[in-house]
Phi, psi and omega in degrees: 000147198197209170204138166291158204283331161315304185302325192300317211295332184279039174227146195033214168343318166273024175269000178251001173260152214241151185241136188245355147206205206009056212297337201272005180256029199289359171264005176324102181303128162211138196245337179219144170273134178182169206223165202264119213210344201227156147337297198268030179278031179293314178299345168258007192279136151256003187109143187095017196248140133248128192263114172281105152268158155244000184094349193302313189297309175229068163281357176242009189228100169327299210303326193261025173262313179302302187317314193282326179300328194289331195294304196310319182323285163326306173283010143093013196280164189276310218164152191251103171245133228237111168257121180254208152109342168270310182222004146239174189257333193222157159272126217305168210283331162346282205254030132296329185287284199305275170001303189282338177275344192251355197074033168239128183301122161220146178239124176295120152281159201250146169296345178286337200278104187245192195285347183262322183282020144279275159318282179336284182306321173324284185306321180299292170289350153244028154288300201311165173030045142229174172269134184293157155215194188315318219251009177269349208295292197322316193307303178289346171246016169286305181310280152010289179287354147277007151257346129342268200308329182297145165321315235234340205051167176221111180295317187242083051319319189283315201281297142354273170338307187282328156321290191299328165285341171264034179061028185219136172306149185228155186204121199241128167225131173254125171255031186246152200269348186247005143233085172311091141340100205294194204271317178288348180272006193256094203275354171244167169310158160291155145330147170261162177307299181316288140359305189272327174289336172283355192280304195291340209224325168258349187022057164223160177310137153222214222244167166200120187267115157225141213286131148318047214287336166283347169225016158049081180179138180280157211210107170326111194228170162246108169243126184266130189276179189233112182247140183212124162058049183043042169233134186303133147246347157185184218178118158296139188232135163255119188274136175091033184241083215293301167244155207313188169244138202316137174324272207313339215261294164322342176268301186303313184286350150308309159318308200284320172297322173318319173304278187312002168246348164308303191312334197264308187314308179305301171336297204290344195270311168305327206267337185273315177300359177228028121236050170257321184285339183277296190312332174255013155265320167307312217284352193266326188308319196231033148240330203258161180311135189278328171311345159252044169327298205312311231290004172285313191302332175292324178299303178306334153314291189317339167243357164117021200257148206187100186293001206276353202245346152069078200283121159236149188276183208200095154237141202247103188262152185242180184245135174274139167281169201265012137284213198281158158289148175277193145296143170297338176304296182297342190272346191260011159268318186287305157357276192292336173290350186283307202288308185317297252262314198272282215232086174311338176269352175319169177216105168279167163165167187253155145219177190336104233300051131306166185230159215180139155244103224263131179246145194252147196261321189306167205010059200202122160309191184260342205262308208314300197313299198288351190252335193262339152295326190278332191287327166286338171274328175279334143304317167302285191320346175263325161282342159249001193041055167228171180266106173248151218243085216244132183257115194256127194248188180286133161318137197237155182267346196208175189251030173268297192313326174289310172308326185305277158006300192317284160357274190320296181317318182292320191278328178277359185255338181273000188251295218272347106357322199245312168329287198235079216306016184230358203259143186247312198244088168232140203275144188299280157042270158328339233251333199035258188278301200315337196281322183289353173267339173305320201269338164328126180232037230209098175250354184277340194281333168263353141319281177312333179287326193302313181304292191317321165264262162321324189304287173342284178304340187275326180259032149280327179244023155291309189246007169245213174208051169256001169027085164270304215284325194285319176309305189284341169301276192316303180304335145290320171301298189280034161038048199083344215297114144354294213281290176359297191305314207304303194297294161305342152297334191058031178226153182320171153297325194272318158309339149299332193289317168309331192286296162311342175270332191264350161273013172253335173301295214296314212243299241066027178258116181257116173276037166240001174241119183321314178298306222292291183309324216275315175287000171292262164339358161258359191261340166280331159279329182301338173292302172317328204271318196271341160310306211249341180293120165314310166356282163333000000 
């Protein structure tokens, strides 16, 4: 069962193609598509292939281009189709002369035309309207392997391909950042987080009910995952697939993951070299001499970087999980599809392996900024099921402001992490008096203010029980109030009265004299401050 080579020519890629001799064999039966890669590939032929050359293997030897038109003849091949303009300029006059004697069809491809804009539809129609079965199998993994093999690769081609041999609509989903599915290809719902970890933890095809939006229904599918290095990264999905699908059907699609995961390694093998090159535009952005602006700015043009988009810098902490850890490779690809997902101009990347973001402010509100934080947090967290911490520093004009940025993020997402232990996203801003102890660059001068006082008082309640620092802790909090203090304490008043007099004994500080509350109170944030500051 087949198509004649007239027919083929009105489908796909050959409708752009010309047939230049052997016009009488145009009833010629094809049954298979395939490309000429070797001299001797006659001897592998069974009859029936249109075979797509550029001539390369014997582009120079007449005698053996007449031979090859006159062998295909005999063997039953359907048409020869010849692209030249790569390694011949026309196709040689031999075997058009031999072609018109045997009746056998050539054909030109146009240099726009490629071999997938062939093979596919072709092959796609003489799948159709039939069942596929064992002896189509081989057949079906030549097509498969020649969106493999291309270069260039094609998805949706492979996704076409693959609908028509198994009779079932498909659907490719990628969970990686270096490949996308445009959005018009998503003919089911995403995968749930649930969904993806049974994908992942069993790696075989199973069953999946995912929601319809064109036929407002949930919808039997089989989906096969795509695993690289024991991690999910994407999934064939056969849609409408009530019971399982035929051993040969199950076989293609196995293939068809296959493709796609070749498809994805080459990506992932590029995506890492250029973020070994993103990683050594951060360490130059925010280490090497500002005197060598151009050529930084120039390394940062390869990623989108434009100070003119007024940057806040972004550092990003995870909670560890509770599988294996990833890698930073894997955490700043989920990073960059979260950031690609809000703002295509973010710019992600690690340094000495931290993860960092540079995000852009210009013409975005303050609601904008802060709503597009939050829409990033509820992605990671939803993609990796960790507890995530994001620290935001001021927006920079420059790449002085910007390192300034660097700074800022770091000190709010580690101060402000440990301060305000319920916060997931805080902004340097936040940080109020702690940002002036951030910028203290004195760390023995703040020792030391801290010892004279508060310092005092701590190792004074090492060996006693009047808890003074918790006591002078609470008298602030209740912005002085006496009964207040007591009633959070669970003690008289007049034992506050006492406590307090002995923390005047104790420092020479009086909490009724203004200078006096005032070195209480920064010694008391200078305490909170020096638990969580690396410095320390």
């Amino acid at each position: 069962m087949g198509i004649t080579v007239e027919q083929a020519m009105k489908i796909g890629g050959l409708k752009a193609c010309a047939v230049v001799a052997g016009h009488q064999g145009l009833e010629r039966m094809l049954k298979v598509v395939t490309v000429m890669e070797v001299p001797d590939i006659v001897r592998w032929l069974k009859g029936g292939e249109l075979l797509l050359t550029s001539l390369y293997p014997i582009k120079d030897d007449a005698e053996a281009q007449a031979g090859l038109v006159r062998n295909l003849a005999e063997k039953g091949i359907s048409a020869l189709a010849i692209k030249p303009h790569r390694f011949i300029d026309a196709i040689p006059s031999v075997i058009l002369e031999e072609a018109d004697s045997n009746d056998f069809p050539i054909i030109e491809i146009p240099e726009e035309v490629s071999y997938l804009d062939i093979l596919g539809p072709v092959m796609n129609t003489v799948f159709h309207n039939k069942v596929v079965i064992q002896e189509d199998l081989e057949q079906a993994y030549k097509l498969l392997d020649e969106i493999k093999y291309n270069k260039d690769g094609d998805i949706d081609q492979l996704r076409k391909t693959l609908s028509y041999l198994t009779k079932y609509d498909v659907q490719l989903d990628t969970f990686v950042s270096y490949m996308h599915v445009p959005e018009h290809d998503l003919l089911v719902a995403p995968l749930t987080v649930e969904q993806k970890r049974e994908l992942e933890m069993i790696q075989r095809p199973i069953h999946v009910n995912r929601w319809n939006e064109k036929e407002e229904s949930d919808q039997d599918c089989l989906v096969a995952p795509v695993i690289i290095d024991g991690r999910l990264v994407g999934a064939i999905t056969c849609i409408g697939v009530e019971t399982g699908l035929m051993e040969v059907d199950l076989a293609i699609l196995e293939r068809g993951v296959t493709v796609l995961s070749m498809e994805l390694m080459k990506k992932k093998a590029l995506y890492e070299l250029e973020q070994q090159y993103k990683s050594d535009f951060f360490r130059d952005l925010l280490f090497s001499p500002i005197q060598h602006k151009d050529t930084l700015l120039e390394k940062g043009d390869l990623f989108g970087f434009d100070v003119s988009l007024h940057y806040r810098f972004v550092t990003i902490q995870f909670s560890r999980s509770e599988r294996d850890l990833e890698s930073i490779a894997e955490l700043v690809t989920r990073l960059e599809v979260a950031g690609s997902n809000i703002d295509p101009r973010i710019i992600t990347g690690t340094v000495q392996n931290g993860l960092y973001m540079l995000y852009p402010t210009v013409n975005k509100s303050e609601d904008k900024v802060r709503h597009d934080f939050q829409l990033i947090h509820r992605e990671l967290k939803k993609m990796t099921g960790r507890e995530i911490y994001i620290g935001i520093g001021r927006s920079g004009e420059d790449i002085r402001e910007i390192r300034e940025g660097y700074e800022q993020s770091q000190q709010a997402v580690i101060l402000g992490r440990s301060l305000f232990g319920n916060r997931d996203i805080i902004h340097y801003e936040e940080l109020g008096f702690y940002r002036l102890l951030a910028e203290v660059r004195s760390v023995s001068e703040m020792k030391k203010f801290y010892g004279e006082g508060i310092g005092v008082l701590e190792e004074y309640d090492e060996n006693h029980d009047l808890e003074l620092v918790r006591t002078l802790t609470a008298y602030f909090h209740n912005n002085e109030s006496m009964s207040k203090t007591a009633e959070d304490l669970f003690i008289h008043i007049n034992t506050l009265k006492y406590r307090l007099q002995r923390i005047k004994s104790l420092t020479g500080l009086h909490v009724k004299n203004s200078e006096d509350k005032l070195i209480l109170h920064i010694g008391l944030k200078i305490r909170d401050f020096i638990k969580y500051d690396y410095r320390f």
